[in-house]
N, C-alpha and C positions, 0 to 999 in steps of 0.2 A: 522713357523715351519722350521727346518732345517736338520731332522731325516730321510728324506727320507716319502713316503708319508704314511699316517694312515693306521690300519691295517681291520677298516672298511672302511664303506662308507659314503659319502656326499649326501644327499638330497637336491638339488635347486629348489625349485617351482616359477614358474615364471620364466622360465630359457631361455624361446622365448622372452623377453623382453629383450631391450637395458639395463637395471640394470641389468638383470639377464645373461647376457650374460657378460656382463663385470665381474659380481662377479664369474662367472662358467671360465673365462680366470686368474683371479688372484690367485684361487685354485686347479687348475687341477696338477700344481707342487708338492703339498702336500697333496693331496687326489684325491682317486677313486670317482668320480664324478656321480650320478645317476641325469640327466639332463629333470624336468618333467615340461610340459606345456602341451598347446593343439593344437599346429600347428608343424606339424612331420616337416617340412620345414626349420622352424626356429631354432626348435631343431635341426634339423640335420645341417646349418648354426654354432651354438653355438659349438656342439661337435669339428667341422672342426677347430675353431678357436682357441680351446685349447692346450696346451702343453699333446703328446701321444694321440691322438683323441680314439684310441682303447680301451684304458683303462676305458673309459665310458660308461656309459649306458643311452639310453635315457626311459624315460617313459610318453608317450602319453596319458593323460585323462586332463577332462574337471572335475575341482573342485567342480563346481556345483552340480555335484552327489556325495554329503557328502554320503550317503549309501552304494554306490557301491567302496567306496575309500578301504575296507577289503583286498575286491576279486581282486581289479586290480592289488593293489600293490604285493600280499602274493607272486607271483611266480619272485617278483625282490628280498626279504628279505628270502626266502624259504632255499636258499643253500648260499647265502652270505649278512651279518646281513647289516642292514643302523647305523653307532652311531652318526651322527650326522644330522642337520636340520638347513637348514636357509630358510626362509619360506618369499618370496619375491610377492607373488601371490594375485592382489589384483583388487577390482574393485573401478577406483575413476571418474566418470561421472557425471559430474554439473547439478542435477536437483532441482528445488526448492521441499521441502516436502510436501509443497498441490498439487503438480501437479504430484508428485512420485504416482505410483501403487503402491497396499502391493505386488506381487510379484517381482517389483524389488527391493525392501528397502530388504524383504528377501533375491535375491540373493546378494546383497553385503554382507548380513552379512554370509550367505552360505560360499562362495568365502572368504570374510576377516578372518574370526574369526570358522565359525564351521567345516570348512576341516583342517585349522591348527589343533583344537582341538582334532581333531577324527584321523589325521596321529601321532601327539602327541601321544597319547590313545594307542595306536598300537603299534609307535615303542616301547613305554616302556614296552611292555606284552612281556616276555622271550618266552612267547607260541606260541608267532608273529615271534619276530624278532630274529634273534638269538644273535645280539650284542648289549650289554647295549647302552641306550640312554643317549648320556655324553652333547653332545654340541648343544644348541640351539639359534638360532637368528631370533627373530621376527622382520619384516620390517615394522614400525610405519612413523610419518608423523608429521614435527611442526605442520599440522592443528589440530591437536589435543590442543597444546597450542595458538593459532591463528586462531578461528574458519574462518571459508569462506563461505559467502550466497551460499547456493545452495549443501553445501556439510556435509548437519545436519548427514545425515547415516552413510555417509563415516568418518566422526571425531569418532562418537560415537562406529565403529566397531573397528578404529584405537585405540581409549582409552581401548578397551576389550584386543586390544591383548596385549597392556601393564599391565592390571590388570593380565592376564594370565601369564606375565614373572614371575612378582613377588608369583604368586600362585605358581608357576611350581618350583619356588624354595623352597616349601616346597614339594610338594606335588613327586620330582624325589626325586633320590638319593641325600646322601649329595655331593656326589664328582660329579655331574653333575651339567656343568657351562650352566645358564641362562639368557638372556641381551633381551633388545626390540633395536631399533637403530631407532632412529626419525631422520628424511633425511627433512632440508628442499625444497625448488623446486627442480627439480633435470632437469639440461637442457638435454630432450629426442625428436627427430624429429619424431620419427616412433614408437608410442603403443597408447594401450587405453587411458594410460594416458596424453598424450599430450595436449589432451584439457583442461584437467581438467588444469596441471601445467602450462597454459598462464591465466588461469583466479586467480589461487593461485598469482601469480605473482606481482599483484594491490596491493594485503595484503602484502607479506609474505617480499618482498625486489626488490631492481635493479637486473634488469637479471649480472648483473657483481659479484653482491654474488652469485646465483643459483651456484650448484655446478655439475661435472658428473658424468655420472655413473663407470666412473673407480675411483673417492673418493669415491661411497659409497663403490665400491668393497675393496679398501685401507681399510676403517672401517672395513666393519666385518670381512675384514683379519686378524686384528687388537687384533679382540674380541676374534675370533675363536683361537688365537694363544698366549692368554693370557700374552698380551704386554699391557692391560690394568689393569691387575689384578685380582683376582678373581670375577665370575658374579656371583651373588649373587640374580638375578631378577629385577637387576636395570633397567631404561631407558637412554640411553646414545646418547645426542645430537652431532649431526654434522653440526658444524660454521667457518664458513671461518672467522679469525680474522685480522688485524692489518698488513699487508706486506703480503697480500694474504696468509697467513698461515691457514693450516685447523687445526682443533684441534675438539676431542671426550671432550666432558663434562659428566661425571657423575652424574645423578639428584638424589637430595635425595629423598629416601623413601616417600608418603606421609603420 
């Protein structure tokens, strides 16, 4: 974008995370940033970091409470709309599935797949929010294409929110652009997911492919700023090729 910034607002969940901090520094130039996690610390670390720190807003909840996401959010969207989402907020912890409890396989897909759906849900009701929902990025995972022992939940919620892009592009407006973004490893020192991405690692490539979190923030800059073309509900891969060049892949429809 080169307009000066949007005339709504930026949703980043996950935004206490090293991906999420870096993608909440490469948009704060082009948009009013609503910065949501669950550690005020961190969040308030990410705010500091960005270009205009004042111009944001942070929002404090635990996604976990898919029910309670109504009420927390209504008095950030109340007197000024949210229009877009990029939805970075995930849980990826290596357990094998017989040794998994039903309440944790639940909270991953809580956290992965039905807080997205339900801030989804929301921003799009004009009785919510007050500014149309145009621009959406879901943060998926190559384990979705390269499964990993120990991470059966974690694939299987990451495949939902890709079935979700491509829904959501029916199901919003036509002028509302929808993309998922498959990141493979992504080298992070400090979050939840760090353990998991030293164990992806044996599958997935040499830590010299892994890529960072300021490439994936590049991507969905990318997405959000329709330098890839219209999103349509695709899934679009991020691979480092040939003279270290990154490049976005478009995957067809299945």
């Amino acid at each position: 974008m080169s307009s000066g910034r949007a005339t709504g607002r930026l949703l980043i969940t996950g935004a206490s995370s090293q991906i999420g901090a870096a993608v909440a520094r490469a948009l704060a130039p082009d948009y009013r940033l609503v910065l949501g996690g669950r550690d005020a610390a961190s969040l308030e670390r990410t705010r500091a970091g960005c270009a205009d720190p004042g111009a944001h807003a942070i929002w404090r909840f635990d996604l976990d409470r898919v029910e309670q996401i109504a009420g927390a959010l209504a008095p950030l969207v109340r007197s000024d709309g949210i229009e877009a989402l990029v939805y970075i907020a995930g849980i990826a912890r290596p357990t094998a599935l017989s040794a998994a409890s039903a309440p944790q396989v639940a909270r991953v897909f809580s956290v992965n797949v039905l807080a997205a759906l339900e801030l989804i849900r929301l921003l799009s009701m004009r009785r919510y929010n007050s500014t149309p929902l145009a621009r959406v990025v879901l943060m998926s995972s190559v384990a979705v294409r390269r499964p990993v022992r120990g991470f059966a939940a974690y694939c299987a919620s990451k495949g939902a929110l890709e079935s979700l892009a491509r829904a959501l592009s029916v199901e919003l407006s036509a002028s509302a652009s929808v993309a998922a973004l498959a990141a493979p490893a992504v080298d992070v020192s400090r979050s939840s997911d760090a353990a998991a991405t030293a164990i992806q690692a044996a599958h997935v490539g040499r830590k010299s492919e892994w890529i960072t979190p300021e490439e994936v923030a590049w991507a969905v800059r990318r997405l959000l700023a329709g330098e890839e073309g219209p999103l349509r509900g695709e899934t679009f891969s991020l691979a480092r090729e040939a003279a270290d060049r990154l490049v976005l892949r478009r995957e067809a429809a299945p």
